[in-house]
C-alpha positions as CSV (number, residue, x, y, z in Angstrom):
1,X,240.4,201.6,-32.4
2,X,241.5,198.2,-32.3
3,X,245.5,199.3,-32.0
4,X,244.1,201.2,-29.0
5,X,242.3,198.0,-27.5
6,X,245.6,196.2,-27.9
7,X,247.4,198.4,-25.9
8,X,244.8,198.7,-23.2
9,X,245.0,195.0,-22.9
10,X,248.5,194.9,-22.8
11,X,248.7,197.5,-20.0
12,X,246.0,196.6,-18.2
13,X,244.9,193.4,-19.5
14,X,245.6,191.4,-15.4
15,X,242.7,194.2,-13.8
16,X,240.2,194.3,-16.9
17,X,240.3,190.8,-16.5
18,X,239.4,190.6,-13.2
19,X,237.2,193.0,-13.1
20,X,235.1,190.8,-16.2
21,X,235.3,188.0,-13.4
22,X,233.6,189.7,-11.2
23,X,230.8,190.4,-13.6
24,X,231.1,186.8,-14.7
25,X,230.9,185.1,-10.8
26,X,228.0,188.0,-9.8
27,X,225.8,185.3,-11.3
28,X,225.1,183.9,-7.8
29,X,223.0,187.0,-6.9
30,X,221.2,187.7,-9.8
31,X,217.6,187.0,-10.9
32,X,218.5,184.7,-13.7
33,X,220.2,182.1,-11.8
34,X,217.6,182.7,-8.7
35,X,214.8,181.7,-11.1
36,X,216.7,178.5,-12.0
37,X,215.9,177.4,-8.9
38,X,212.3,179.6,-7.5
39,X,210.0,176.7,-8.2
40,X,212.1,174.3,-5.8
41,X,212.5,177.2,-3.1
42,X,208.9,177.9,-3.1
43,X,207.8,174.2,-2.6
44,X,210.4,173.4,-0.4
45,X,209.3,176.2,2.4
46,X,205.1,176.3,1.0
47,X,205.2,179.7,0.2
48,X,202.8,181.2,-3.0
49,X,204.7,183.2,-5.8
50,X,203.3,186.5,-4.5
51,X,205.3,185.7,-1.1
52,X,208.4,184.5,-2.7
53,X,208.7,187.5,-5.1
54,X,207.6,190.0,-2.0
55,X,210.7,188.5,-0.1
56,X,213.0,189.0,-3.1
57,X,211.5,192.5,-4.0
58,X,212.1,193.3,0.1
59,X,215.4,192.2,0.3
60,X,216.7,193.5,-3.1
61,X,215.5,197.1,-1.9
62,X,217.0,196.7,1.5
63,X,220.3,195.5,-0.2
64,X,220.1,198.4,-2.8
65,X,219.8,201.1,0.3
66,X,222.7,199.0,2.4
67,X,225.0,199.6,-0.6
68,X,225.0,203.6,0.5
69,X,226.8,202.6,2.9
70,X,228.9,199.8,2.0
71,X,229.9,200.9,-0.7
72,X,231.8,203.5,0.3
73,X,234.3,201.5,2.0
74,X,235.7,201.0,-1.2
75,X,237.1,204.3,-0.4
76,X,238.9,203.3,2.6
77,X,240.0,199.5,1.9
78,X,242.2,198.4,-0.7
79,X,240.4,196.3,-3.3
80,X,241.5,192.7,-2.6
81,X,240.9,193.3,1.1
82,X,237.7,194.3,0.7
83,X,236.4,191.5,-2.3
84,X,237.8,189.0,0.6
85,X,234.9,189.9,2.4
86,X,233.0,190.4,-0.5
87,X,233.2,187.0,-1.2
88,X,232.7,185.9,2.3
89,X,229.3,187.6,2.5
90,X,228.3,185.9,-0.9
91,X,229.5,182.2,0.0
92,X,227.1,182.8,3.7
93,X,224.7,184.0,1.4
94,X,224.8,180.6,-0.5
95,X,225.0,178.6,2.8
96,X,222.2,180.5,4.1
97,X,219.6,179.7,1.4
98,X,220.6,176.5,1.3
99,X,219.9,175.9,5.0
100,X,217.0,178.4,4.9
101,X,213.6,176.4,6.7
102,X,211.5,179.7,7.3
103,X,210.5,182.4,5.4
104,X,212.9,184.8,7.6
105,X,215.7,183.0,6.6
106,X,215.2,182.8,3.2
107,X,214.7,186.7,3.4
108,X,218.2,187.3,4.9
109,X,219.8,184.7,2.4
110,X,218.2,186.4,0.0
111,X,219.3,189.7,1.2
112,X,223.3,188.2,1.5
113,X,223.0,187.3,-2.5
114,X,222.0,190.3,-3.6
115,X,224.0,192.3,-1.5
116,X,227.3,191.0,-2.1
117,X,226.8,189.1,-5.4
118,X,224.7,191.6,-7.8
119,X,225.8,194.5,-5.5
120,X,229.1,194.6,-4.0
121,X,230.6,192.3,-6.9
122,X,229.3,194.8,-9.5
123,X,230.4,197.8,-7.5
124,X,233.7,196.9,-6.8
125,X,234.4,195.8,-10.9
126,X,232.8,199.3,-11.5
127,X,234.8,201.4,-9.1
128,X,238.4,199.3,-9.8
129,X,238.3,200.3,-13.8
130,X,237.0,204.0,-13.8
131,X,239.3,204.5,-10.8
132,X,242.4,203.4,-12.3
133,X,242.5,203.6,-15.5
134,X,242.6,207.1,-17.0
135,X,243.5,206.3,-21.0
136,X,240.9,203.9,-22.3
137,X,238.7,204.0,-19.6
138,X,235.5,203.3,-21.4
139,X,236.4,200.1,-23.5
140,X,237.3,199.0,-20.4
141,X,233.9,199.2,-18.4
142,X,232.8,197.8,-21.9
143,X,235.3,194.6,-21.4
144,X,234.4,194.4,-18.2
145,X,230.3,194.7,-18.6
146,X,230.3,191.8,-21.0
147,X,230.6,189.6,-17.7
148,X,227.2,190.0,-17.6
149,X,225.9,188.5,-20.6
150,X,228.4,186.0,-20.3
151,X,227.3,184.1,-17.5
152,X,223.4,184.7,-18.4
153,X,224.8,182.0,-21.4
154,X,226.6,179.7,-19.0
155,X,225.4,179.3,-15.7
156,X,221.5,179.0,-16.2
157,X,221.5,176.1,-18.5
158,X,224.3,174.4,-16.2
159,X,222.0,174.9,-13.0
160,X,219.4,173.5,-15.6
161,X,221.1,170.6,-16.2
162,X,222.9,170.2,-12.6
163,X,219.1,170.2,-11.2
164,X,218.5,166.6,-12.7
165,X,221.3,165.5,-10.1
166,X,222.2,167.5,-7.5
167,X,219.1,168.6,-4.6
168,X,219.2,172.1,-4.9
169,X,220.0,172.7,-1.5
170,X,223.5,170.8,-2.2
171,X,223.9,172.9,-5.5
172,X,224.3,175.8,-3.2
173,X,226.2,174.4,-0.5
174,X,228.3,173.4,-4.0
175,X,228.1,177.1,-4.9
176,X,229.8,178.4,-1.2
177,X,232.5,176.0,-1.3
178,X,233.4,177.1,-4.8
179,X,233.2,180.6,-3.7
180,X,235.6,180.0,-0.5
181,X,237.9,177.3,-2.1
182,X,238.4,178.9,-5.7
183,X,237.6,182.4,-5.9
184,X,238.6,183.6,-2.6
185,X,242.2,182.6,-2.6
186,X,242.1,183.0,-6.3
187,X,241.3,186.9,-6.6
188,X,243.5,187.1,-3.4
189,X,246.5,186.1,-5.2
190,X,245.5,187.0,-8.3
191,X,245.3,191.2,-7.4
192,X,248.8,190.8,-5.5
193,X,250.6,192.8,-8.3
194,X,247.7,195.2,-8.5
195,X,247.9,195.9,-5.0
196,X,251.5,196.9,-5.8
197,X,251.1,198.6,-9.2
198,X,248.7,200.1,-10.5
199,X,246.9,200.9,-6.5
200,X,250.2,202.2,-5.5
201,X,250.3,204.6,-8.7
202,X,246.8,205.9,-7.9
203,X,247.9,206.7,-4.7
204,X,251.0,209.2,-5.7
205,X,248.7,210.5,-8.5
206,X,246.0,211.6,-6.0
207,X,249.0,212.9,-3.0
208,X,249.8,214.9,-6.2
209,X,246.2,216.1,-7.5
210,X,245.4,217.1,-3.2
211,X,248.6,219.1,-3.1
212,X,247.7,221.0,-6.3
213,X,244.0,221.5,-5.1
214,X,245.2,222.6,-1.7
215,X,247.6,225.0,-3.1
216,X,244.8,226.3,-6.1
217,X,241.9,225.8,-3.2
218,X,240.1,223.6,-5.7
219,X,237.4,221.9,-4.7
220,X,237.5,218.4,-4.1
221,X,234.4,216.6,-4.2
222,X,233.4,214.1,-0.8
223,X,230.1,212.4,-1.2
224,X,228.7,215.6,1.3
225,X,229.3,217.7,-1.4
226,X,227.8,215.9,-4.4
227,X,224.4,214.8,-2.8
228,X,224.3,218.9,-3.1
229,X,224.7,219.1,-6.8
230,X,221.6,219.2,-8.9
231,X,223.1,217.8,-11.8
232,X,224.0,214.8,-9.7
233,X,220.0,214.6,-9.1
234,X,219.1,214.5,-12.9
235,X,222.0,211.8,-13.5
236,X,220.0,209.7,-11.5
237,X,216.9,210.1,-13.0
238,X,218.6,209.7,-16.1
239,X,220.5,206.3,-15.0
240,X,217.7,204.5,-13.6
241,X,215.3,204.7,-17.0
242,X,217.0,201.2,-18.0
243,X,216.7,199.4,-14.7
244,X,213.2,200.8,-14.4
245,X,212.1,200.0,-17.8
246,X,213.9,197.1,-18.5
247,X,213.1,194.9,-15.4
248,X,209.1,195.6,-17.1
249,X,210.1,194.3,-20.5
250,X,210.8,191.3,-19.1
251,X,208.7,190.2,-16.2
252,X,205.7,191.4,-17.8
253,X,206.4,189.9,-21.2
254,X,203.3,187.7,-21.2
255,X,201.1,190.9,-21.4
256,X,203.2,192.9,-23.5
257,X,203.1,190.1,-26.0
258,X,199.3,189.9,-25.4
259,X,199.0,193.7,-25.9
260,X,201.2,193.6,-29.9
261,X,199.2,190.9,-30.7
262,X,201.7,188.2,-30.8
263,X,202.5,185.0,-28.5
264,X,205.1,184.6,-25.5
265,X,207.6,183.1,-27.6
266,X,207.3,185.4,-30.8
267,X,208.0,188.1,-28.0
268,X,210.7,186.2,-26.4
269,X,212.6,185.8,-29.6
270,X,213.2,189.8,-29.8
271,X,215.8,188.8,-26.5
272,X,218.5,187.8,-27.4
273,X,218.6,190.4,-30.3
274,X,218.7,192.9,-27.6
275,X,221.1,191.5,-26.1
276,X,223.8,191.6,-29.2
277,X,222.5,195.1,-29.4
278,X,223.4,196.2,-25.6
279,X,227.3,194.5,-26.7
280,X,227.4,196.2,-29.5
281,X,226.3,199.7,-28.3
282,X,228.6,199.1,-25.1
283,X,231.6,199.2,-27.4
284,X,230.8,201.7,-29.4
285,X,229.7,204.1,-26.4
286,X,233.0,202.9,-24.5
287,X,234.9,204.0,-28.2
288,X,233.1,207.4,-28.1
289,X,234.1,207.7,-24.5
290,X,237.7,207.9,-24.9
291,X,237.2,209.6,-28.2
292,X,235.3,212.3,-27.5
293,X,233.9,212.9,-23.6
294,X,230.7,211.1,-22.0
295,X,228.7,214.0,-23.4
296,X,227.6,212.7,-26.8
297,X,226.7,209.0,-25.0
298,X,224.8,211.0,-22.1
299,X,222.7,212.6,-24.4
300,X,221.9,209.9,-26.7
301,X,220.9,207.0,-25.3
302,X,217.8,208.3,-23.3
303,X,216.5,208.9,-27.0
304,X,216.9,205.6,-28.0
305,X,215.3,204.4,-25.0
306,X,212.2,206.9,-26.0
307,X,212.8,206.0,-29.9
308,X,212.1,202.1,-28.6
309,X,209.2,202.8,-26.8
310,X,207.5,205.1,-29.1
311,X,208.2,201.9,-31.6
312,X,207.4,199.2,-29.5
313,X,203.7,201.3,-28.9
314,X,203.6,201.9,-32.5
315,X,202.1,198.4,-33.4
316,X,204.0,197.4,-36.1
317,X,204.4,194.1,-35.5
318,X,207.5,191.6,-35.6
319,X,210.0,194.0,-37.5
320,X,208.9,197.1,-35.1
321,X,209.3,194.5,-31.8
322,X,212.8,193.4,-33.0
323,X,213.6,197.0,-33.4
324,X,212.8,198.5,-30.1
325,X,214.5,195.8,-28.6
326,X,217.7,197.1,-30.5
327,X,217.2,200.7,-29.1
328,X,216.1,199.5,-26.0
329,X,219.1,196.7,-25.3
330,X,221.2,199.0,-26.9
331,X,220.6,202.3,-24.8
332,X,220.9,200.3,-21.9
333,X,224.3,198.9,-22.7
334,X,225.2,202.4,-23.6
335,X,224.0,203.8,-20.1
336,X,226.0,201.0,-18.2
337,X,229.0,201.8,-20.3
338,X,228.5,205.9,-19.3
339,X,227.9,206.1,-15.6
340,X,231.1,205.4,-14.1
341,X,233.2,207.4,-16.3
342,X,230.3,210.2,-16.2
343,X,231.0,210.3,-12.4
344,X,234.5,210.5,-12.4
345,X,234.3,213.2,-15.2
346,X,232.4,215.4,-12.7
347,X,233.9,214.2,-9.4
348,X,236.9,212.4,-9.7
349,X,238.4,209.5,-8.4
350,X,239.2,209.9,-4.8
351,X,235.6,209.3,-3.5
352,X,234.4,207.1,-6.2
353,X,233.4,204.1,-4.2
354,X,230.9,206.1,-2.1
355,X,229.8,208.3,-5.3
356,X,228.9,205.6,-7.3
357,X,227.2,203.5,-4.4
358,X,224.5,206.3,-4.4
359,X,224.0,206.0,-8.1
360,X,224.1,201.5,-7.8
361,X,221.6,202.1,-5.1
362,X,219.1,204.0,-6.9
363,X,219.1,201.5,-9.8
364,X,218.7,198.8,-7.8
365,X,215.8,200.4,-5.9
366,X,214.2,201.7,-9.1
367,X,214.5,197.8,-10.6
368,X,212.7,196.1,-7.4
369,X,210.0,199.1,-7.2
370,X,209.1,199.0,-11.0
371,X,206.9,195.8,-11.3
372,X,205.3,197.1,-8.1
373,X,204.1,200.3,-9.9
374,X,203.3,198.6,-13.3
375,X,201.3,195.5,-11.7
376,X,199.2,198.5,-9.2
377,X,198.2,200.2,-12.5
378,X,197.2,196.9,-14.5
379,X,195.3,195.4,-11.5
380,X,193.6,199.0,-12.0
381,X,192.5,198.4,-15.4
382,X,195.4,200.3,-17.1
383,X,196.4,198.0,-20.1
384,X,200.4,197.5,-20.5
385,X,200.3,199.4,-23.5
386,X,198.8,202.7,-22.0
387,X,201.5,202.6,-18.9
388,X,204.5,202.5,-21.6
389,X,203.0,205.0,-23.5
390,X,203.5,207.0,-20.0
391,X,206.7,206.1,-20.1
392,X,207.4,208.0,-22.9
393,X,206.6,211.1,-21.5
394,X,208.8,209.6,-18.5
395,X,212.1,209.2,-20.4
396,X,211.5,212.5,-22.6
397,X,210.8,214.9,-19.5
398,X,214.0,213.4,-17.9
399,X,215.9,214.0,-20.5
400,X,214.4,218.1,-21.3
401,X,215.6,218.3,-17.4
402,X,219.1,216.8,-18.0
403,X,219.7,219.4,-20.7
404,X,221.5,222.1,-18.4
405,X,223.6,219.3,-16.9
406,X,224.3,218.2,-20.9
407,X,225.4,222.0,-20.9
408,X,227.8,222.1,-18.4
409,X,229.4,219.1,-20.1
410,X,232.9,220.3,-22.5
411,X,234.9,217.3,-24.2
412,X,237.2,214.8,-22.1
413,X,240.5,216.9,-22.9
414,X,239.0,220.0,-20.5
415,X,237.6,220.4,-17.2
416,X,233.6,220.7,-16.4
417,X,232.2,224.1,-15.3
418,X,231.1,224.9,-12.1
């Protein structure tokens, strides 16, 4: 395993890297970093934390159905070309907030961030590794995914700390000028070789793999075709159980901690133990990956997800919290680690941008809609309790319906049926 690492690094050690950067610098749209800096935001323009979060919830799902389409063009630009005006988007996106006055504007600021920091950032480090790397592509996407929990450890508790001197709205002018002065001209130069490389090697390997499939009449699978594939469908219910989920475990901590009996920071402590848990599993599902197919990963970690919330209904206190935390971190590192690989299984490469923009869109959606649905049903008298015990039923029906997809599934060294 770790001989096989080695190598992967040492091939493609310049891309992985990036693509971990991209994870890394996505910070700017996320709601971790937002939340740094909400209560400043809110006072500055008078607005109440039910109008500040609508505005977020509105322009996360407007960025999540955007990324349909922008996505895509990942498919038609070569990757440095297009994170150029990735990070174009992101640095307006900081200028914008900072300069935001009315609500409007915060809206479209907030709408920028998202879309080209948590979205188009993501996507792009995504779509790069599972389309160019065919041997060890899912330690890669596990490399590359640890981007994530990296900067949740960095850039919160410097934004923290930068607060005490900087105004906030000059932190993000700060933030736009880092993002045109350093990271713009530094991915440009930086994916020069890749441009030249590795792109150009896709490029003969797919001339090659359309003049086979034109001479076999093999089917070659656009975005047109797969929105008509049912086992596309029940990938995407699969896929959006963590966003869905997750975003609830954590925004609605205070009654969940209520509901076990517990307080706030007893319940808090069970975080960062799912967070070594969705490293760990992200490994090991990025090691069975290029060991033995998607299919084993595909089938387990909506299990564990059920497993953790069976568990964490189950009422037994401290030990049975930190343990559906582990499922639950760990299935959704698992899932993260899956999807892109899963789709290129199925689909291939060629259209991959646009594939998984569908998939990245539905997530999204599903994490901006869920503390809609949950808070409708408590303000209803449902206690928190009752609504993840629903959930159950949730992840296991999705996963009885993903069973014929499970079945047209063989190992990574032979081609999926029909």
């Amino acid at each position: 395993m770790f001989n096989d690492t080695r190598t992967l690094l040492k091939d493609h050690g310049g891309l992985i890297f990036a693509g971990f950067l991209l994870f890394f610098f996505s910070i700017f749209g996320q709601s971790a970093f937002f939340g740094v800096y909400l209560p400043q935001i809110q006072a500055a323009l008078g607005l109440s934390k039910g109008e500040i979060g609508g505005l977020y919830a509105i322009a996360t799902i407007a960025s999540g159905f955007t990324i349909i389409f922008t996505g895509k063009l990942l498919d038609k630009h070569r990757l440095r070309h297009f994170l150029a005006v990735t990070l174009i988007g992101l640095a307006v996106g900081c200028f914008t907030l900072a300069a935001a006055v009315t609500p409007l504007m915060l809206l479209l600021a907030f709408f920028l961030l998202r879309q080209f920091g948590q979205g188009l950032m993501i996507h792009s480090a995504n779509t790069a590794i599972n389309r160019y790397l065919e041997v060890g592509r899912g330690k890669a996407v596990a490399i590359i995914g640890q981007g994530g929990p990296a900067h949740l450890v960095v850039f919160p508790p410097m934004a923290l700390w930068l607060a005490h001197y900087v105004e906030w709205r000059m932190a993000w002018v700060a933030y736009g000028v880092f993002v045109l002065l350093v990271l713009l001209p530094g991915f440009w130069f930086y994916l020069r070789r890749h441009q030249s490389t590795t792109h150009a090697l896709w490029e003969r390997r797919q001339q090659a793999a359309a003049a086979e499939a034109t001479s076999a009449a093999t089917k070659e699978w656009t975005r047109r075709h797969v929105v008509r594939d049912w086992r596309f469908y029940s990938l995407c219910l699969l896929f959006v159980i963590a966003p869905f989920i997750g975003t609830v475990l954590f925004l609605y901590q205070h009654d969940i901690a209520a509901s076990l009996g517990i307080t706030p920071l007893a319940y808090a402590s069970s975080f960062p133990i799912s967070a070594v848990a969705m490293v760990l599993f992200s490994f090991a599902a990025g090691y069975v990956i290029d060991k033995w197919g998607e299919k084993p990963v595909l089938i387990a970690f909506p299990l564990c997800y059920t497993a953790g919330l069976l568990i964490l209904n189950a009422g037994w206190g401290m030990p049975g919290l930190y343990l559906a935390m582990i499922l639950m971190g760990g299935a959704g590192g698992a899932a993260g680690t899956v999807g892109g690989p899963m789709i290129v299984h199925l689909y291939g490469t060629r259209h991959l941008g646009g594939i998984k923009a569908i998939l990245f869109s539905v997530s999204i959606i599903a994490s901006a809609l869920s503390p809609f649905i949950f808070g409708f049903l408590m303000d209803r008298g449902y206690a928190i309790t009752t609504i993840l015990s629903w959930a159950v039923y949730y992840t296991s029906v999705i996963w009885l319906v993903a069973i014929p997809v499970f079945a047209t599934l063989k190992n990574k060294h032979n081609k999926t049926e029909g």
